[in-house]
C-alpha positions, 0 to 999 in steps of 0.5 A: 944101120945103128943110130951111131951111125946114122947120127954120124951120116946126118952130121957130116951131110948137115956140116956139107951143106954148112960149108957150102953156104959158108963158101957161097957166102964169102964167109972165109972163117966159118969155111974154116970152122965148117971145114975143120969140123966136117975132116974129124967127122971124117976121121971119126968115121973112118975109126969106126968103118963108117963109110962115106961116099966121095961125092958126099953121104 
């Protein structure tokens, strides 16, 4: 695995992790925020043949 790659995974698990405290915490904007950011990584991933597993990374 490249580092492009890997960085990308790792992103997409951190801003996971980032939307969920953000929803058990009620915080209606940064779900939002967390949730905007983590469908561009998606899509970037997507433009790239990155996998990403349903579930998760």
């Amino acid at each position: 695995m490249d580092a492009f790659t890997a960085g990308l995974l790792q992103r997409i698990k951190t801003t996971e992790s980032d939307l969920t405290r953000a929803r058990d915490e009620g915080d209606d904007f940064l779900v939002e925020v967390e949730q905007g950011e983590l469908d561009d990584l998606r899509r970037l991933a997507a433009e790239h043949g990155v996998e990403v597993s349903a579930s998760g990374v």
